[in-house]
C-alpha positions as YAML, in Angstrom:
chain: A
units: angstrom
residues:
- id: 1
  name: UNK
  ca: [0.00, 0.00, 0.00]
- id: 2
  name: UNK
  ca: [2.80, 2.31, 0.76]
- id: 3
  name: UNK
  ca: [4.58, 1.73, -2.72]
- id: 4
  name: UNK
  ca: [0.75, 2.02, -4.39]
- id: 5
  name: UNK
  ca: [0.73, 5.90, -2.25]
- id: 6
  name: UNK
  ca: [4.03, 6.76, -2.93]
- id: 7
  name: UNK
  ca: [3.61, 6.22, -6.39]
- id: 8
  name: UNK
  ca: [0.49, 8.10, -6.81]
- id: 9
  name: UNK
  ca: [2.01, 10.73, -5.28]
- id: 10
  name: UNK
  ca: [5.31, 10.37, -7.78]
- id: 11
  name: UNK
  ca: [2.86, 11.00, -10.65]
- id: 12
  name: UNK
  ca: [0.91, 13.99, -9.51]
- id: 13
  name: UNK
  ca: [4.15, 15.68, -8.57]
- id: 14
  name: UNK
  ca: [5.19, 14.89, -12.18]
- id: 15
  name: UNK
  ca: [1.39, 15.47, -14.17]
- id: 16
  name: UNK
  ca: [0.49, 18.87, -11.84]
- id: 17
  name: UNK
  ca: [4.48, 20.06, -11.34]
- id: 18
  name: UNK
  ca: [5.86, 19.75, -14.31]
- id: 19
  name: UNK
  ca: [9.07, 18.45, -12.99]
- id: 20
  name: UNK
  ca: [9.48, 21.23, -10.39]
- id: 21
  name: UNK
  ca: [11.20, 18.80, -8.59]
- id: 22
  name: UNK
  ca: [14.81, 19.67, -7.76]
- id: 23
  name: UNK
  ca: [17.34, 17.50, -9.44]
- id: 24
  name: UNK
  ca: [18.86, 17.03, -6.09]
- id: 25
  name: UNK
  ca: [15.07, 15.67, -4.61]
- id: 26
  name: UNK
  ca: [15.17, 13.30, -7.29]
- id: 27
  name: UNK
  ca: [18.47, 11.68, -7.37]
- id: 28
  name: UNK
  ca: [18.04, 11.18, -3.19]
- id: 29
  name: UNK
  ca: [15.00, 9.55, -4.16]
- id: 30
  name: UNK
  ca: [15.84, 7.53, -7.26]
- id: 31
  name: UNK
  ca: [19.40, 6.42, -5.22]
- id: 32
  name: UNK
  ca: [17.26, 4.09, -2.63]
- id: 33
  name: UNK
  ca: [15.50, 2.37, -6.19]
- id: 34
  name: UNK
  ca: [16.37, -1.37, -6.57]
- id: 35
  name: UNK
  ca: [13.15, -2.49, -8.81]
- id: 36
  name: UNK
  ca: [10.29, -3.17, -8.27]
- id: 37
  name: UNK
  ca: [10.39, -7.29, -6.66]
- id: 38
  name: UNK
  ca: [11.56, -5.41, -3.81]
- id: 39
  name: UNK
  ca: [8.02, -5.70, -1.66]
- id: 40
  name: UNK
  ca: [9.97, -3.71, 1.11]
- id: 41
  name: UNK
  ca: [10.91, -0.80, -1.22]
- id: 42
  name: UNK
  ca: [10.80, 2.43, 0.88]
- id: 43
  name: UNK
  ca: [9.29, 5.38, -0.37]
- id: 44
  name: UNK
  ca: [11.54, 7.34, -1.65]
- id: 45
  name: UNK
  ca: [11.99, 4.67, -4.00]
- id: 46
  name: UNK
  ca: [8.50, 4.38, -4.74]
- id: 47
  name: UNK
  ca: [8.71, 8.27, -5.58]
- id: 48
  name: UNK
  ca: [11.76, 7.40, -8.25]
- id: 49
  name: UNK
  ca: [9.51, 4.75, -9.64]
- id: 50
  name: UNK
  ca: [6.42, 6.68, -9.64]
- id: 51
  name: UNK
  ca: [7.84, 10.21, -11.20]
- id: 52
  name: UNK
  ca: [9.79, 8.15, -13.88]
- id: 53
  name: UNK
  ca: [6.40, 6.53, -14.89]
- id: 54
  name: UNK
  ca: [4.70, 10.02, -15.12]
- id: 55
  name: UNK
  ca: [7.31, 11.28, -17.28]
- id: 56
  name: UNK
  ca: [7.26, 8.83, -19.37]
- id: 57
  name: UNK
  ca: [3.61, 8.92, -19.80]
- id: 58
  name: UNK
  ca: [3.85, 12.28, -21.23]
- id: 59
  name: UNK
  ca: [4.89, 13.35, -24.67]
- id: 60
  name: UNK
  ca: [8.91, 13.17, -24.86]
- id: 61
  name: UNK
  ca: [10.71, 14.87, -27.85]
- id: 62
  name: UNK
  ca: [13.21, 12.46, -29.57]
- id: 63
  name: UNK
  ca: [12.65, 9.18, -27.65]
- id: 64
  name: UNK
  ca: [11.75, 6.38, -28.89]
- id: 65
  name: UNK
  ca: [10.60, 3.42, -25.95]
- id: 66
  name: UNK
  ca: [11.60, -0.36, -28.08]
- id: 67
  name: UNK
  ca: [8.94, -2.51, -27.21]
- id: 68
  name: UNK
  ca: [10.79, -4.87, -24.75]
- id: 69
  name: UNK
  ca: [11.80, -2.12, -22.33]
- id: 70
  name: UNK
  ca: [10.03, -2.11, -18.89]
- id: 71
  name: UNK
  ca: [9.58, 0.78, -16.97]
- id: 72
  name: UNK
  ca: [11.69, -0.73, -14.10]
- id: 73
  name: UNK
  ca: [14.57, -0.46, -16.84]
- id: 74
  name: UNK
  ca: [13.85, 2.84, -17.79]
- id: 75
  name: UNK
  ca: [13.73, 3.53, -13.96]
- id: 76
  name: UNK
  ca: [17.43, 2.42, -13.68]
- id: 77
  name: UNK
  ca: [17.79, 4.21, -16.83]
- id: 78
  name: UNK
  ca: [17.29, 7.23, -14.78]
- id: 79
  name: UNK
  ca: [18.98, 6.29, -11.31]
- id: 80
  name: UNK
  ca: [22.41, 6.00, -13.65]
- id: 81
  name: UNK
  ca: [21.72, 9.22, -15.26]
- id: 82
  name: UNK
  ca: [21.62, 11.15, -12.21]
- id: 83
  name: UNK
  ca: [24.40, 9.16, -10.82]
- id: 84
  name: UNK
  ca: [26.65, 10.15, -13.71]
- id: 85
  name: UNK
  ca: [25.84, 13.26, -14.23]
- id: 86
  name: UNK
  ca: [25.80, 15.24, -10.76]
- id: 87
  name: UNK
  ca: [26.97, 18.18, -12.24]
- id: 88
  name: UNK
  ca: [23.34, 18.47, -14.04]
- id: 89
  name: UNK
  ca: [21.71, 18.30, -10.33]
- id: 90
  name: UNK
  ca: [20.70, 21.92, -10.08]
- id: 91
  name: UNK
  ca: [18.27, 21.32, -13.80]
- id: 92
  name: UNK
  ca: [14.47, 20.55, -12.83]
- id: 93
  name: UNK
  ca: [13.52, 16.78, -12.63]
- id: 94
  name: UNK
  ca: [11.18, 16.80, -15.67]
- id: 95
  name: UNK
  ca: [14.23, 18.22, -17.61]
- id: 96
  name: UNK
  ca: [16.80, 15.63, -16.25]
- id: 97
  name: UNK
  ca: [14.62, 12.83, -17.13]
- id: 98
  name: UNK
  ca: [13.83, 13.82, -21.11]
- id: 99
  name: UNK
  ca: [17.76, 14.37, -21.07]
- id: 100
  name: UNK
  ca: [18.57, 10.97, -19.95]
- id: 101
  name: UNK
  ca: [15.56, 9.42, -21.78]
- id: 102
  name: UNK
  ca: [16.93, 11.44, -24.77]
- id: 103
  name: UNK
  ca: [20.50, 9.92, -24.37]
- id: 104
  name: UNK
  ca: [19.65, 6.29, -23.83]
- id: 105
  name: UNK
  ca: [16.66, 5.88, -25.96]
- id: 106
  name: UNK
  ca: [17.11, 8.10, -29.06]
- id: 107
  name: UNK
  ca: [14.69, 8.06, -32.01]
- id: 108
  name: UNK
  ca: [16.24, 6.56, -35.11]
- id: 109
  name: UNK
  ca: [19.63, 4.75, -34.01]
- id: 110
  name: UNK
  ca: [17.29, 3.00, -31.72]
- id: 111
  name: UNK
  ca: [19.27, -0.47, -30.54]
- id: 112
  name: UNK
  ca: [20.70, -1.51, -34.15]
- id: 113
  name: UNK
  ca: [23.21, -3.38, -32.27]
- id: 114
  name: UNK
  ca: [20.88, -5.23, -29.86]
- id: 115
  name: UNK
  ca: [21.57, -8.80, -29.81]
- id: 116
  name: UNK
  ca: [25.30, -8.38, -31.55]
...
């Protein structure tokens, strides 16, 4: 129930917001995110989880989602993102995400190697 709230809560910050969220808020959130198996995943996870789904529900400029990707991948997609890139930490959330979205799943050179 707590990861169902938590959740809920990652997607109206992200739908009513507009990725007001601090880059800082989100990597200390998305940090704690180890997928979602994890019935004990604490909240701040939940809020990685839940603002990466609300992004991704919304139009996104030059990314292409392949069919087989799971939005617990795209999740981690994130959580490295932000890891990598701390120097990007003072940027919005909603901006953060489209750039890492952007950088691992471009539109047009989508995956040709997959499988290779």
């Amino acid at each position: 129930m707590k990861i169902i709230i938590a959740a809920l809560l990652g997607l109206a910050l992200c739908g009513t917001a507009q990725g007001e969220m601090g880059g800082d808020d989100i990597n200390a959130f998305c940090a704690t995110y180890h997928g979602t198996s994890d019935k004990e995943m604490d909240v701040g996870a939940a809020m990685c989880f839940g603002y990466t789904s609300g992004v991704v529900d919304t139009p996104l400029n030059n990314v292409c989602f392949p069919d087989w990707v799971n939005l617990s991948l795209i999740t981690f997609t994130f959580k490295k993102y932000l890891s990598d890139h701390p120097e990007l930490h003072h940027l919005n959330a909603r901006t953060l995400a489209h750039d890492a979205f952007e950088e691992y799943f471009p539109c047009g050179k989508l995956f040709e190697n997959r499988g290779a």
